[in-house]
MDAnalysis code that builds the backbone (N, CA, C; Angstrom):
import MDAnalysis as mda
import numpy as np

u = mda.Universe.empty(570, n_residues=190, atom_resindex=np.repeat(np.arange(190), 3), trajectory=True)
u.add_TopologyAttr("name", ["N", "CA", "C"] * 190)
u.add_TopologyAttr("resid", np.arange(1, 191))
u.add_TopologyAttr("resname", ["UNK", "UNK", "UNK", "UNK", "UNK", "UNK", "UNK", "UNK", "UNK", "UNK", "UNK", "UNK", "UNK", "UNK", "UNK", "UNK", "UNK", "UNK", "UNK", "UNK", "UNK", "UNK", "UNK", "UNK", "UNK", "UNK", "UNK", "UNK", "UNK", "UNK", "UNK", "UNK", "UNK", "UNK", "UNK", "UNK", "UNK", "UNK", "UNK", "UNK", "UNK", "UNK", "UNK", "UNK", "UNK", "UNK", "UNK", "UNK", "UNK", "UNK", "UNK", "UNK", "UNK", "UNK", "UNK", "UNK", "UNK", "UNK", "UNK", "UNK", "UNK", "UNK", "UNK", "UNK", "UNK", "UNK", "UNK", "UNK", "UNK", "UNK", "UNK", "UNK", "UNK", "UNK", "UNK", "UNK", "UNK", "UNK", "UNK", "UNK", "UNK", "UNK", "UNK", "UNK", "UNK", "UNK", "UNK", "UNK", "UNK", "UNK", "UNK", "UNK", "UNK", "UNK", "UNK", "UNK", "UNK", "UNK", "UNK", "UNK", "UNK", "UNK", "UNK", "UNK", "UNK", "UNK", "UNK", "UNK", "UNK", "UNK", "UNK", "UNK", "UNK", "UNK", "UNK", "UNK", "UNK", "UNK", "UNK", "UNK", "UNK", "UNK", "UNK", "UNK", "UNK", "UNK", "UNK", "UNK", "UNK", "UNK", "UNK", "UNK", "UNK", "UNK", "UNK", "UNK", "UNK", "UNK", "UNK", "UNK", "UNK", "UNK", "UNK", "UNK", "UNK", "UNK", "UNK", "UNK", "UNK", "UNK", "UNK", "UNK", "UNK", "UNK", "UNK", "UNK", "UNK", "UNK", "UNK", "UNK", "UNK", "UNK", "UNK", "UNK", "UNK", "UNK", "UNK", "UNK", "UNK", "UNK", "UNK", "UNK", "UNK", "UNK", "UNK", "UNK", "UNK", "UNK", "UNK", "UNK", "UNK", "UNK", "UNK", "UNK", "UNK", "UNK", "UNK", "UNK", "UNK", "UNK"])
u.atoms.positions = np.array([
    [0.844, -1.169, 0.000],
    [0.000, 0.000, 0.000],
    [0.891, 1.234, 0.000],
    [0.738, 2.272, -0.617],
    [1.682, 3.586, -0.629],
    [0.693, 4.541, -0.380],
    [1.076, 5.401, 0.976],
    [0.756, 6.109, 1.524],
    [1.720, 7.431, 1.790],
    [1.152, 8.604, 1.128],
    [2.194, 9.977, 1.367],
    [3.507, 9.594, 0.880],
    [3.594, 8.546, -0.208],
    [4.372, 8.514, -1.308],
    [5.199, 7.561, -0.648],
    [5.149, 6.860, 0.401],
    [5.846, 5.899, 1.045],
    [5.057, 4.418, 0.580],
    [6.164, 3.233, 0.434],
    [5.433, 2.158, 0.239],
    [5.817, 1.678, 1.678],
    [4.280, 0.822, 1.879],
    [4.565, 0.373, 2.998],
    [3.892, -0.792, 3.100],
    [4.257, -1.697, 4.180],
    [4.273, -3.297, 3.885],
    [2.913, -3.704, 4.678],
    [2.354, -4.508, 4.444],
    [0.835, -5.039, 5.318],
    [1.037, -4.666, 6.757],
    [2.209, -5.422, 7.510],
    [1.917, -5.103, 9.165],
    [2.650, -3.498, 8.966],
    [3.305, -2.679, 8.546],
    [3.379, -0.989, 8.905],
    [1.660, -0.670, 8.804],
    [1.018, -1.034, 7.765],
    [0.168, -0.436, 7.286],
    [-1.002, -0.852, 8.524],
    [-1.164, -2.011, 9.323],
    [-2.185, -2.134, 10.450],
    [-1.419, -1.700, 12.003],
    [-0.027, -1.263, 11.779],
    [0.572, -0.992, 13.311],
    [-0.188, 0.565, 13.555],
    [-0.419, 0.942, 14.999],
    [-1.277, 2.244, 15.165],
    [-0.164, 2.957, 15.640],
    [-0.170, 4.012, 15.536],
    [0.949, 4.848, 16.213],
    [-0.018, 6.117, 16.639],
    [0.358, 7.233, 17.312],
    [-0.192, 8.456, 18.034],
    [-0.201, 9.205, 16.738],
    [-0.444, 10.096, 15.938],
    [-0.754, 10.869, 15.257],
    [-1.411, 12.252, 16.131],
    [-0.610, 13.561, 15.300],
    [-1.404, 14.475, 15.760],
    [-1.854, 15.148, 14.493],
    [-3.556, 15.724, 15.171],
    [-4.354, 15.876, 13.609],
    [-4.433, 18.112, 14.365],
    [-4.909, 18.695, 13.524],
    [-4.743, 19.823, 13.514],
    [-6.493, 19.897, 13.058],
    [-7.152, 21.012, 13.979],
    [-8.464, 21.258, 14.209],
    [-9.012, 22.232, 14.128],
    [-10.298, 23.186, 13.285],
    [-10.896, 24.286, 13.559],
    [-10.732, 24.853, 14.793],
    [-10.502, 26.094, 15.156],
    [-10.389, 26.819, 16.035],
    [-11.699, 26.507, 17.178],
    [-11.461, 26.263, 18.522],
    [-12.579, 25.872, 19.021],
    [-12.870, 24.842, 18.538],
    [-13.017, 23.649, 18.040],
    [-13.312, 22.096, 17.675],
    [-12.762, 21.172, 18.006],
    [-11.713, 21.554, 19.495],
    [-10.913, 20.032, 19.646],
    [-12.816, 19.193, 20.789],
    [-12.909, 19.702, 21.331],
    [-13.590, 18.609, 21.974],
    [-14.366, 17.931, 21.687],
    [-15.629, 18.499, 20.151],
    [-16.677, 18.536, 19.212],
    [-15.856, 17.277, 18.163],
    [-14.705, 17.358, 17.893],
    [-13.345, 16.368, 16.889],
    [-13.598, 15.055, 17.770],
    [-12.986, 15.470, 19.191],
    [-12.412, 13.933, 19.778],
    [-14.101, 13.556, 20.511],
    [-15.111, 14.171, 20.417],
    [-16.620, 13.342, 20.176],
    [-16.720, 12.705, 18.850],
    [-16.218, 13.290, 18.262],
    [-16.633, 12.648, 16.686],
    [-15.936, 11.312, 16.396],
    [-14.767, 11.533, 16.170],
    [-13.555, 10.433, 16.386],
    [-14.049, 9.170, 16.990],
    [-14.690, 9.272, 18.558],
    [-14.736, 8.386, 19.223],
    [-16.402, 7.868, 18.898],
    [-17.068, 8.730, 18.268],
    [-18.441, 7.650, 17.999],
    [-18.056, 7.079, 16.496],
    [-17.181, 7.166, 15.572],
    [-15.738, 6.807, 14.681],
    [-15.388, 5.143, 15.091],
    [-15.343, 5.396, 16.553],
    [-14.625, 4.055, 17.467],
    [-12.966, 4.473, 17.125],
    [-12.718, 6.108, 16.987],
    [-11.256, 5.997, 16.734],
    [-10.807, 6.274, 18.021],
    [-9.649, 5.965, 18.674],
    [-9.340, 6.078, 19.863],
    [-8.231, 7.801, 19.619],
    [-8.741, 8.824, 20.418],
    [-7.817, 9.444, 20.414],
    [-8.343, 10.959, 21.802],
    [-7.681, 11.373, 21.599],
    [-6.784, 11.894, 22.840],
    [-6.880, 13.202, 23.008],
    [-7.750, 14.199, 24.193],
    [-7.585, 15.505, 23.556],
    [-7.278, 16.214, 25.821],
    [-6.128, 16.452, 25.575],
    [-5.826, 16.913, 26.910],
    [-6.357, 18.048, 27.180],
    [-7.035, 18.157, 28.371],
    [-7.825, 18.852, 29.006],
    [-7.729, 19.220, 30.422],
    [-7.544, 20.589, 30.500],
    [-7.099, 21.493, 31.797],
    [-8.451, 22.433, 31.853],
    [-8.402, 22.404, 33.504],
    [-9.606, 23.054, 34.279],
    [-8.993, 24.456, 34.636],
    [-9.864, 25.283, 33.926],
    [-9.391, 26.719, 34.289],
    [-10.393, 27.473, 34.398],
    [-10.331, 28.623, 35.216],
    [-11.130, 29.650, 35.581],
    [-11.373, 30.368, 34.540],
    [-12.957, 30.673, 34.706],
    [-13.055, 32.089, 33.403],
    [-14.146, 33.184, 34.454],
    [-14.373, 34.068, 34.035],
    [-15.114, 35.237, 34.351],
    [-15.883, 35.593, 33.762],
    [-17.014, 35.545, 34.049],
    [-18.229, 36.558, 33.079],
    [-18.891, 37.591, 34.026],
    [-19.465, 37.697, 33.155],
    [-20.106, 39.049, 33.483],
    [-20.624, 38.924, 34.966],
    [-21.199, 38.103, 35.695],
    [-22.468, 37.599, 36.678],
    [-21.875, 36.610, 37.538],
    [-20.545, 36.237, 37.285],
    [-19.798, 34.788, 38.102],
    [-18.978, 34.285, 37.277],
    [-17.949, 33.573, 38.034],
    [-16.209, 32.926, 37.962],
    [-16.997, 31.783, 37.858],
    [-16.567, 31.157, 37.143],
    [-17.031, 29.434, 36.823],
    [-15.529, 28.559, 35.852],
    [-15.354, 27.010, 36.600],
    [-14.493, 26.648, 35.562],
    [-15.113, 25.938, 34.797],
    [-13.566, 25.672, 33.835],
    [-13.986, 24.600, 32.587],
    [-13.044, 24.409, 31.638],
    [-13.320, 22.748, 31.230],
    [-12.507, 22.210, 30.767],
    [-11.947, 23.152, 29.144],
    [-10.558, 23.266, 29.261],
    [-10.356, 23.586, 27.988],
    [-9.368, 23.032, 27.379],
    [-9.183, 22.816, 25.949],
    [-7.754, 21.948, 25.510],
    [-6.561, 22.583, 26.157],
    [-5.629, 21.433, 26.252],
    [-3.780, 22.294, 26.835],
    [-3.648, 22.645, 25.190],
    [-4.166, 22.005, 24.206],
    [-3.130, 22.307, 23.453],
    [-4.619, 22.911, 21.623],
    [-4.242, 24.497, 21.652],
    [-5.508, 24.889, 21.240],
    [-5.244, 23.960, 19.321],
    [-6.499, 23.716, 19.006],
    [-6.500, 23.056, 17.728],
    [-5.842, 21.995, 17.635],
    [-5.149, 21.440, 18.141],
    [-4.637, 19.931, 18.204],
    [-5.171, 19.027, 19.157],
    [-4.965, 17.841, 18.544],
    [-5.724, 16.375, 19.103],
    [-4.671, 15.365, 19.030],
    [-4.718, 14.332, 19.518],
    [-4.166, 12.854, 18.827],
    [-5.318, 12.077, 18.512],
    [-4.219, 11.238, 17.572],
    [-5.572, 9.877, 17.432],
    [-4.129, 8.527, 17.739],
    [-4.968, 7.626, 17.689],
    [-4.107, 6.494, 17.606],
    [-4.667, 5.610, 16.487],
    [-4.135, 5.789, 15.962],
    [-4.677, 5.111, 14.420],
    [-3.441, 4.131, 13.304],
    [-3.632, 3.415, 12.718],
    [-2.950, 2.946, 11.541],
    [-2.986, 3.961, 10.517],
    [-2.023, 3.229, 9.483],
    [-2.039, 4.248, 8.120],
    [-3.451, 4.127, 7.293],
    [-4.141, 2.911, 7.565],
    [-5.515, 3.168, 6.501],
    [-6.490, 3.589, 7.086],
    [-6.399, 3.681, 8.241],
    [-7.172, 4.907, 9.411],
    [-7.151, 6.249, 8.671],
    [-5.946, 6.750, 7.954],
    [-5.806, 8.256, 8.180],
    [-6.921, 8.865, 7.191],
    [-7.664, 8.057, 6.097],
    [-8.534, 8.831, 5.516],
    [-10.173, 9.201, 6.060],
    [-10.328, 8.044, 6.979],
    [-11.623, 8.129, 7.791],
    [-11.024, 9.545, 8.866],
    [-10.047, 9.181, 9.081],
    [-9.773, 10.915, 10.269],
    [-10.209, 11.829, 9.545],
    [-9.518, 11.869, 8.451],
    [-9.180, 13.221, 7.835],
    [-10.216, 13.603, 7.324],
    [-11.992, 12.386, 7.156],
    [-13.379, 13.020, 6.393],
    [-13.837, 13.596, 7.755],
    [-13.340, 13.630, 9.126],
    [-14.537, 13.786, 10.424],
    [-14.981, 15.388, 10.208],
    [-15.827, 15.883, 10.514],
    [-15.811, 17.568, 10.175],
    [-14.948, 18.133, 11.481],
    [-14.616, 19.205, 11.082],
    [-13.819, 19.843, 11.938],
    [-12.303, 19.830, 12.119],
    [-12.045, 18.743, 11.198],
    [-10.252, 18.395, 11.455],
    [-9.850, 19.017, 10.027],
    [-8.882, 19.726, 10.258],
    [-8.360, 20.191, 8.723],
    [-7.036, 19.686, 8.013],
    [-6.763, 18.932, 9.189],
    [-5.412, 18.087, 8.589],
    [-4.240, 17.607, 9.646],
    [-3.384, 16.289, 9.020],
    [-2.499, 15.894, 9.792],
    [-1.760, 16.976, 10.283],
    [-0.252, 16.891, 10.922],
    [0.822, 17.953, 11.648],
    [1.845, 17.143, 10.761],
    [2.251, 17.467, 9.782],
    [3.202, 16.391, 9.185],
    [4.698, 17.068, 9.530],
    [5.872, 16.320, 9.802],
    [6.927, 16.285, 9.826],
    [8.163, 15.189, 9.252],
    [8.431, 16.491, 7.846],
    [9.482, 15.463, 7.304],
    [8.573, 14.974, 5.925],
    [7.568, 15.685, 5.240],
    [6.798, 15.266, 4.593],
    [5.816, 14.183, 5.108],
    [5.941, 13.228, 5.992],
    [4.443, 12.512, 6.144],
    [4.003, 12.983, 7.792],
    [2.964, 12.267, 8.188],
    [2.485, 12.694, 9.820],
    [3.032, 12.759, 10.548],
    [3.048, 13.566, 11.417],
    [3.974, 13.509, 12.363],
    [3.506, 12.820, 13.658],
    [4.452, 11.374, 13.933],
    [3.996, 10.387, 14.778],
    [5.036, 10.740, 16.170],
    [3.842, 10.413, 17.226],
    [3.875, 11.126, 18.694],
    [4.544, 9.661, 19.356],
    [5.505, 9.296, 20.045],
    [5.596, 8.359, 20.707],
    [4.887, 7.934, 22.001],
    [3.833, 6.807, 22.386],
    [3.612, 5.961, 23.317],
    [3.942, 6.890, 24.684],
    [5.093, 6.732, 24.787],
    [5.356, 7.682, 26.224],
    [5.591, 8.879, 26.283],
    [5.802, 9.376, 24.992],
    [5.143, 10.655, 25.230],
    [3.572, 10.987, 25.494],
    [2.657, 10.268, 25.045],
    [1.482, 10.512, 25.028],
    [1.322, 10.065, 26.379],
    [2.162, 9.181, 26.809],
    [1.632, 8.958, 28.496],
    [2.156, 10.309, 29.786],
    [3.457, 10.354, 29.484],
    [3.882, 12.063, 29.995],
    [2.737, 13.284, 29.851],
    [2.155, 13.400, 28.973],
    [1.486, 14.286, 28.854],
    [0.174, 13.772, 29.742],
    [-0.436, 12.653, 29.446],
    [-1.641, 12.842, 30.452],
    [-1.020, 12.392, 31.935],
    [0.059, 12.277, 32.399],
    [0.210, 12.864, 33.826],
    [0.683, 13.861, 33.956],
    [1.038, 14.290, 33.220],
    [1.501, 16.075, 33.865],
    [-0.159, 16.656, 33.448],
    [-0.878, 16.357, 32.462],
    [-2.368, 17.019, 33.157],
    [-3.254, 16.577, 34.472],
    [-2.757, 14.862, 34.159],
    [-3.318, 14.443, 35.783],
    [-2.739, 15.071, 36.865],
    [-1.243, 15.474, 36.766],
    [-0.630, 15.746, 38.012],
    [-0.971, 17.305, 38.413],
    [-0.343, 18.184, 37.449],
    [-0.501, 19.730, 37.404],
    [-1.747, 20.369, 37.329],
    [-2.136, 21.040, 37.969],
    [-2.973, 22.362, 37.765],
    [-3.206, 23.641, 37.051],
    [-1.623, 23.916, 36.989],
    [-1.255, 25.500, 36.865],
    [-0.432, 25.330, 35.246],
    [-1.307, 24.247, 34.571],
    [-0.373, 24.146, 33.001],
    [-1.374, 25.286, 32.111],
    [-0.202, 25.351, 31.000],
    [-0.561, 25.955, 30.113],
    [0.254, 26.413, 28.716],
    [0.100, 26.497, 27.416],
    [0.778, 26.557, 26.443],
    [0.866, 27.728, 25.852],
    [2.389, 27.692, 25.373],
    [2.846, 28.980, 24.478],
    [3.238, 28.645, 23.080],
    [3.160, 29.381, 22.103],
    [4.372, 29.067, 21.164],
    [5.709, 29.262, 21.389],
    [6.460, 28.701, 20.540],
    [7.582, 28.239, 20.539],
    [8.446, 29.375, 19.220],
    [7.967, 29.354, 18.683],
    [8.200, 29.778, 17.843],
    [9.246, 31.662, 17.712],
    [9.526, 32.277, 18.936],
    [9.762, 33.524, 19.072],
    [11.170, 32.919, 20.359],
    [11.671, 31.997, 20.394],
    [12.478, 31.202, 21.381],
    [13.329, 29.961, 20.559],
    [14.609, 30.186, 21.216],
    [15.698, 29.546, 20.789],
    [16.070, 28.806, 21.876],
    [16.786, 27.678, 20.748],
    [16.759, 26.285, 21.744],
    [17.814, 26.539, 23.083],
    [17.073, 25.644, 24.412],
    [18.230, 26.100, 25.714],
    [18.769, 24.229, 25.768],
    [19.470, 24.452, 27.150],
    [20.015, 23.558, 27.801],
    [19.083, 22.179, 27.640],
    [19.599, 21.070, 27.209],
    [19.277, 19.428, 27.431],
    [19.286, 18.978, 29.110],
    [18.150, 18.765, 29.466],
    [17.809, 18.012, 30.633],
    [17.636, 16.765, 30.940],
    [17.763, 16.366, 32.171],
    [17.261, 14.972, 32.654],
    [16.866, 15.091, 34.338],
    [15.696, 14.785, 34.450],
    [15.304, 15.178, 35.967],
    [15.808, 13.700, 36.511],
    [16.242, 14.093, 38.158],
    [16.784, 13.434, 38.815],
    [16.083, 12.527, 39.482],
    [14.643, 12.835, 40.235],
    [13.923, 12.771, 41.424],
    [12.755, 13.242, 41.028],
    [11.629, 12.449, 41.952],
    [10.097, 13.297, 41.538],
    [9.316, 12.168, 40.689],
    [8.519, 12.292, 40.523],
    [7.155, 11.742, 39.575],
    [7.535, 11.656, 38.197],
    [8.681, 12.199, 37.678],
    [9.351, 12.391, 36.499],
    [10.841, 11.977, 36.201],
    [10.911, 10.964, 37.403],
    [12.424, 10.744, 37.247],
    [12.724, 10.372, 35.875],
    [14.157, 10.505, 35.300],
    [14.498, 10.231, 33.930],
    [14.286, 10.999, 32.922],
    [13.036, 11.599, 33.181],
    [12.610, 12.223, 31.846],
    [13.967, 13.231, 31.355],
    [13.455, 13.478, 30.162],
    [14.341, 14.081, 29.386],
    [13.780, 15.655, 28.787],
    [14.502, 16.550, 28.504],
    [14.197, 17.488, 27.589],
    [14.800, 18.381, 27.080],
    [13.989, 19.589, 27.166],
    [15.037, 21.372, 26.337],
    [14.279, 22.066, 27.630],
    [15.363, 22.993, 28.194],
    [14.849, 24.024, 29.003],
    [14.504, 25.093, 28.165],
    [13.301, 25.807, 27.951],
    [13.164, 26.703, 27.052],
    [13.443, 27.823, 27.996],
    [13.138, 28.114, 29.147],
    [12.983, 29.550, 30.213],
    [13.038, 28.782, 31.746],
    [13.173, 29.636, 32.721],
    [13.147, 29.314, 34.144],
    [12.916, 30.298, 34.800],
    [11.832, 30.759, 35.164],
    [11.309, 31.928, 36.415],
    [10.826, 31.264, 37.750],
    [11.796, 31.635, 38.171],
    [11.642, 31.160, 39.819],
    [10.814, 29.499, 39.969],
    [9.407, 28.881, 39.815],
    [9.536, 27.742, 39.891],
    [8.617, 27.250, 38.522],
    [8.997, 28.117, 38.035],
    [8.104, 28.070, 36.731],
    [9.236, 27.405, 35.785],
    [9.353, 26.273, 34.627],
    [9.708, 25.727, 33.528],
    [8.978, 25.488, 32.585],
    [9.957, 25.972, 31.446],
    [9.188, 26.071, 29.883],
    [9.617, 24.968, 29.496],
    [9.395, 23.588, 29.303],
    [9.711, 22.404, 28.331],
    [9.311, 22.358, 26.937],
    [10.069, 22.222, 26.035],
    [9.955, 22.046, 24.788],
    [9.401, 20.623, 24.323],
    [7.935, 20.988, 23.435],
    [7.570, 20.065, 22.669],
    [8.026, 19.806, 21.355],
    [8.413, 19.617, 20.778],
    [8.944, 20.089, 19.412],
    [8.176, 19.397, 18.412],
    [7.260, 18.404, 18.147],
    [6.184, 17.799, 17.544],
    [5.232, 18.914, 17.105],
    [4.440, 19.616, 18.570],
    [4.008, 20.284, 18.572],
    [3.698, 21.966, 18.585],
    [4.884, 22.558, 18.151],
    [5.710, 23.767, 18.179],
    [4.918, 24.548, 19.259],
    [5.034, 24.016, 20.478],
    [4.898, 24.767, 22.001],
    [5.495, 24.418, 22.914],
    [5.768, 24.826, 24.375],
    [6.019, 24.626, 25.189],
    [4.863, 24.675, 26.381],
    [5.130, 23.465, 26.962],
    [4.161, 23.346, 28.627],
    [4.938, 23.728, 29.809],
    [4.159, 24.587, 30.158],
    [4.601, 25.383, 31.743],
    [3.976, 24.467, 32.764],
    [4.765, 24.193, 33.433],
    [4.077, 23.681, 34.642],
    [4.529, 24.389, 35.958],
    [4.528, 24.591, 37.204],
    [4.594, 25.050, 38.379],
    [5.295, 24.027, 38.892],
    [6.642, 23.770, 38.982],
    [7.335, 22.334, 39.743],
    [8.350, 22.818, 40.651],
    [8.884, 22.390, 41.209],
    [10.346, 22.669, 41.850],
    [11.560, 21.985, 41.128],
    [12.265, 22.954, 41.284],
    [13.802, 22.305, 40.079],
    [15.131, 22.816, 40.639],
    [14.823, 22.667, 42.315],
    [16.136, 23.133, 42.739],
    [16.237, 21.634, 43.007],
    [17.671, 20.874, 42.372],
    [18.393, 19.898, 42.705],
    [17.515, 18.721, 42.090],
    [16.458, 18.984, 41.020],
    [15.562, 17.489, 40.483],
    [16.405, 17.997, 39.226],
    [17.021, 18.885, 38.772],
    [17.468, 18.648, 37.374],
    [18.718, 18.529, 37.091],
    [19.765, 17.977, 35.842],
    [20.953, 17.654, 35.537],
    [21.004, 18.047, 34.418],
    [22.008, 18.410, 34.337],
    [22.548, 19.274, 32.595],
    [22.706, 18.178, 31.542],
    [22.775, 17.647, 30.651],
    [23.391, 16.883, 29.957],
    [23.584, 17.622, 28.543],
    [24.769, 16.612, 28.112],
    [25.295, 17.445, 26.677],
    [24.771, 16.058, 25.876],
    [24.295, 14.742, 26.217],
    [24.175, 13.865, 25.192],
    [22.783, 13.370, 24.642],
    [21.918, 13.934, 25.447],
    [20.401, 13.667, 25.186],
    [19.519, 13.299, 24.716],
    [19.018, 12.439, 23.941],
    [17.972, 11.980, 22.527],
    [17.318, 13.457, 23.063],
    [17.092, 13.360, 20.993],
    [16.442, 15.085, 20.644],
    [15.147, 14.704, 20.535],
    [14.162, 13.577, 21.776],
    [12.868, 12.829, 21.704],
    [11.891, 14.206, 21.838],
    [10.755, 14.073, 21.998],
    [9.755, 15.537, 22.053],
    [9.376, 16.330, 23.227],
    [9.685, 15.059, 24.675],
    [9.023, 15.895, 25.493],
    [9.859, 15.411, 26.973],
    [9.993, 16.379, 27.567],
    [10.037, 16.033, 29.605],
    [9.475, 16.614, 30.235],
    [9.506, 16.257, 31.472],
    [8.590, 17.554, 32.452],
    [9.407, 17.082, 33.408],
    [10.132, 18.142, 34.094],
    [10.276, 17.873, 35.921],
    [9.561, 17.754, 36.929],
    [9.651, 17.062, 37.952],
    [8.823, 16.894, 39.421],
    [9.105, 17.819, 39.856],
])
């Protein structure tokens, strides 16, 4: 089967990998309803935050990450994604999709299970910092890019997803410099 100009062999073509799909403004949660009555399995991280109106403070769920989703899908999956309304297209890197690794997708839903105080920036106005590896914490091992550091605030680099997640952690003595690092997509410190 040749897919995005790649030939690819029967088991590539039924293995599922994370995919991230790119979404109408406002449509990730309306997408990953759709998807899933689909029966496609996929993934849309969600942080509880305060808003204000006019009459009362009320929260609510909103994506961490605005217009993006995952799915977990095979390659002959990707044309049923790509008819759902509301999705306007893969995140490709390197000419075909750009595929999210397993533990990354698990990092990310505990740092939303774990954190409160997350939230996303672009990346895009920021140059690459220091290679990490946390020592200690809920995150031992992990790996990453320090993008910024204000007092207990860290910017981690996604690079899949051209943002960074802030989280609220402590990083006196959980982090280590390294110069040899896999350039993988994501860490978070404890």
């Amino acid at each position: 089967m040749d897919v995005n100009g790649f030939l690819l062999t029967k088991n590539d073509s039924l293995k599922k990998t994370w995919m991230v799909i790119y979404t109408r403004s406002k449509w990730e949660k309306k997408v990953d309803r759709l998807l899933k009555e689909k029966d496609i399995e996929c993934f849309c991280p969600l942080v509880k935050t305060s808003r204000k109106w006019a009459d009362r403070n009320t929260t609510v769920e909103m994506p961490l990450f605005s217009s993006y989703l995952f799915v977990h899908i095979n390659a002959s999956e990707q044309n049923r994604v790509r008819e759902t309304m509301g999705i306007i297209n893969f995140i490709y890197y390197c000419g075909k999709p750009a595929i999210v690794n397993d533990s990354d997708i698990e990092k990310i839903r505990q740092i939303v299970d774990t954190y409160k105080d997350i939230e996303t920036l672009s990346i895009r106005n920021f140059s690459p910092g220091d290679r990490i590896k946390i020592t200690q914490g809920a995150f031992i091992n992990y790996e990453g890019e320090i993008m910024e550091i204000k007092g207990k605030s860290v910017l981690i680099s996604i690079q899949q997803l051209d943002c960074v997640l802030i989280a609220k952690v402590s990083v006196d003595q959980n982090i280590i410099f390294a110069n040899s690092i896999s350039s993988s997509a994501l860490a978070v410190q404890a």
